[in-house]
BALUM-360771 format. One record per residue (C-alpha): x, y, z; residue in three letters. Coordinates in steps of 0.25 Angstrom, whole numbers, always signed. Layout:
# BALUM-360771
x/y/z/code
X/Y/Z/ALA
...
END
This chain:
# BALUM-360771
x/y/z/code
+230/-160/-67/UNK
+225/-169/-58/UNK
+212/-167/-63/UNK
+216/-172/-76/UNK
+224/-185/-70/UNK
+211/-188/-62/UNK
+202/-189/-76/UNK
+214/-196/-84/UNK
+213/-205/-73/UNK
+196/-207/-71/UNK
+197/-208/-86/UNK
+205/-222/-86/UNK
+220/-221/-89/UNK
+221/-236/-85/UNK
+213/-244/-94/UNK
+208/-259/-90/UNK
+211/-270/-101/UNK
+195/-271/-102/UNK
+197/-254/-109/UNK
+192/-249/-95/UNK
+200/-235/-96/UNK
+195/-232/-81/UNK
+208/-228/-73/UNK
+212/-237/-62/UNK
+208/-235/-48/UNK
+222/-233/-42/UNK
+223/-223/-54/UNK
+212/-216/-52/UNK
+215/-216/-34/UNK
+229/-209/-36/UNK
+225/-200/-46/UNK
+212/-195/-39/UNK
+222/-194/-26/UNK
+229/-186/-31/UNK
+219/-177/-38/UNK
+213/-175/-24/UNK
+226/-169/-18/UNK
+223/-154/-23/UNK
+210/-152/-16/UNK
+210/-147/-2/UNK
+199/-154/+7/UNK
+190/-146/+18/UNK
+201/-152/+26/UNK
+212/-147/+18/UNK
+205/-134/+17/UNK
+204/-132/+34/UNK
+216/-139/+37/UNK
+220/-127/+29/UNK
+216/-115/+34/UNK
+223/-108/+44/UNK
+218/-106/+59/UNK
+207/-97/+60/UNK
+210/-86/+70/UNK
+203/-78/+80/UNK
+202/-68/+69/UNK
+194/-77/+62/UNK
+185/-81/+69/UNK
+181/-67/+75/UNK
+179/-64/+61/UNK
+169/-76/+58/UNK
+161/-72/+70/UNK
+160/-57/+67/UNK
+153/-63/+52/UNK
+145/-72/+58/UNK
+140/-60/+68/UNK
+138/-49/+58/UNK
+131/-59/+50/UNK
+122/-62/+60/UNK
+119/-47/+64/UNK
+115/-46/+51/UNK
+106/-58/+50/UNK
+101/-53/+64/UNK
+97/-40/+58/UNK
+90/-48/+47/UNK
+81/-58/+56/UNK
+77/-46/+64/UNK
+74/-36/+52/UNK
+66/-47/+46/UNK
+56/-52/+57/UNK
+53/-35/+60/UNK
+49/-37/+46/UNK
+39/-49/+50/UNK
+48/-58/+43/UNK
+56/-71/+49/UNK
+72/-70/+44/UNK
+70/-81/+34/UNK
+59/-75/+28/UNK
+65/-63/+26/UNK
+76/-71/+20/UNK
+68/-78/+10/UNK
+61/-65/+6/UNK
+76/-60/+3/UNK
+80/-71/-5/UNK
+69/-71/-15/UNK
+69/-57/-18/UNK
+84/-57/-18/UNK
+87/-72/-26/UNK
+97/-72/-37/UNK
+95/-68/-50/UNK
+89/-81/-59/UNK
+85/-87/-45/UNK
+70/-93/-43/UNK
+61/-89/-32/UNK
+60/-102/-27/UNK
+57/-110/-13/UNK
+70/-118/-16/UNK
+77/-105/-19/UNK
+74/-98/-7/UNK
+78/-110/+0/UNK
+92/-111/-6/UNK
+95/-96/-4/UNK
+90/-96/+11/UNK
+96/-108/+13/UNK
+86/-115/+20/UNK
+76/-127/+16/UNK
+66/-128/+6/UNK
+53/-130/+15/UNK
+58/-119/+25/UNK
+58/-109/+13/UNK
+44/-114/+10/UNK
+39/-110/+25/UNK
+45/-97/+23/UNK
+38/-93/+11/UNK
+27/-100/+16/UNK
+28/-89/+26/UNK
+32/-77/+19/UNK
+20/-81/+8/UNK
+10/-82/+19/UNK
+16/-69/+24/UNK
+14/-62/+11/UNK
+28/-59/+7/UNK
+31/-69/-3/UNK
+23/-76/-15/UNK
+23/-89/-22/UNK
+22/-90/-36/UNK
+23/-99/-49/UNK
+33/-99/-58/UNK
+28/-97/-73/UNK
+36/-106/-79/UNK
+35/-119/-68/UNK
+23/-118/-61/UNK
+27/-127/-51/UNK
+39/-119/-48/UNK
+35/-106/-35/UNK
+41/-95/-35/UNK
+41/-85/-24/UNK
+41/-69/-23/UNK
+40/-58/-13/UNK
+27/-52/-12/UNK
+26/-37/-11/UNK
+25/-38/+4/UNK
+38/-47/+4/UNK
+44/-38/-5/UNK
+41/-26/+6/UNK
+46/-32/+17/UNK
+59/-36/+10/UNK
+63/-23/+5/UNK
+61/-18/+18/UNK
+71/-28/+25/UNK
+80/-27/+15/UNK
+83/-13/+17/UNK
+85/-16/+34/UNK
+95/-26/+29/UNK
+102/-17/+19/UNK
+102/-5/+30/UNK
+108/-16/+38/UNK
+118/-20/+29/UNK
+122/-8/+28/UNK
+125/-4/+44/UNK
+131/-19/+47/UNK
+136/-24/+31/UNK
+150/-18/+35/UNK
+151/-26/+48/UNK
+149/-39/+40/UNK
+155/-37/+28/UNK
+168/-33/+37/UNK
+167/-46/+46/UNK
+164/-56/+33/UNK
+176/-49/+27/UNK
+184/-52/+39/UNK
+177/-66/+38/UNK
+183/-69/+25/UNK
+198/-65/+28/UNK
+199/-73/+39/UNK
+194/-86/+32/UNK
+204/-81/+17/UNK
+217/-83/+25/UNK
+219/-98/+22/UNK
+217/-97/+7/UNK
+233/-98/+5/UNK
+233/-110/+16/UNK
+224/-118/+7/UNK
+231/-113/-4/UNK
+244/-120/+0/UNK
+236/-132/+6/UNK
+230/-133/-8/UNK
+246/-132/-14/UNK
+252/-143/-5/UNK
+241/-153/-7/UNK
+243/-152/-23/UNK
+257/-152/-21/UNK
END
């Protein structure tokens, strides 16, 4: 409703005698006033949580530490290989990137989350190594793609399997703490619920 007072209003519903149909400025102040009233701010939103207790905050730390337990494993797993973490990680993500996704540099980059030259050095490296190859695209010569090369191919399907093995014995363990994670952080949907009523209201 609000949404349809602030149009009416943007759309001019106090009319100039020179047939300027913009709305007036005081208009346009109280309507957009009160048009902001039903949205909750980050402020609003803390404000209305409840207090975290002890509970909760053992529960954030077991995550945090079965995640890194994992990610430990990983590291470890990939330099027995002969490879650094993020190589291994590269090498991941382009033989596992989405459906309709391109093997691109600036793709790597966006799902390893890190910057566009540093995921040149690493498939500089890996290249070099012989685990992955750069080739062009038919249709746009100018665009480079990449692909695993036999050797990278090898060497992933072996950590892969470590990983899944590993999964396996520790998966419970995290899955149990991020489902504990999630419950602690779920209790204060009805507080913003309410908060969310009284400022309509």
């Amino acid at each position: 409703m609000r949404q349809k007072e602030l149009a009416k209003a943007m759309q001019g519903s106090a009319a100039g005698p020179s047939g300027d149909t913009r709305a007036s400025i005081p208009e346009i102040e109280h309507i957009v006033l009160r048009y902001k009233e039903v949205f909750l701010s980050c402020y609003d939103i803390i404000r209305g949580m409840e207090t975290l207790t002890l509970s909760d905050y053992v529960s954030l730390a077991e995550l945090r530490y079965q995640i890194r337990c994992f990610l430990s494993f990983s590291e470890q797993a990939a330099r027995a290989a002969g490879l650094e973490p993020k190589q291994h990680q590269l090498m991941l993500s382009l033989k596992g990137l989405p459906a309709g996704a391109r093997p691109t540099i600036g793709e790597l980059a966006e799902r390893l989350q890190i910057q566009h030259h540093s995921t040149v050095e690493l498939v500089n490296r890996l290249s070099a190594a012989g685990y992955v190859r750069r080739k062009r695209d038919g249709a746009d010569r100018r665009e480079v793609l990449l692909a695993l090369t036999p050797k990278g191919e090898r060497v992933l399907r072996e950590l892969s399997l470590h990983h899944q093995a590993e999964l396996r014995s520790a998966g419970p363990a995290l899955v149990d703490a991020l489902r504990r994670a999630i419950r602690g952080t779920g209790k204060s949907d009805g507080t913003l619920r309410q908060l969310a009523e009284r400022k309509r209201g």
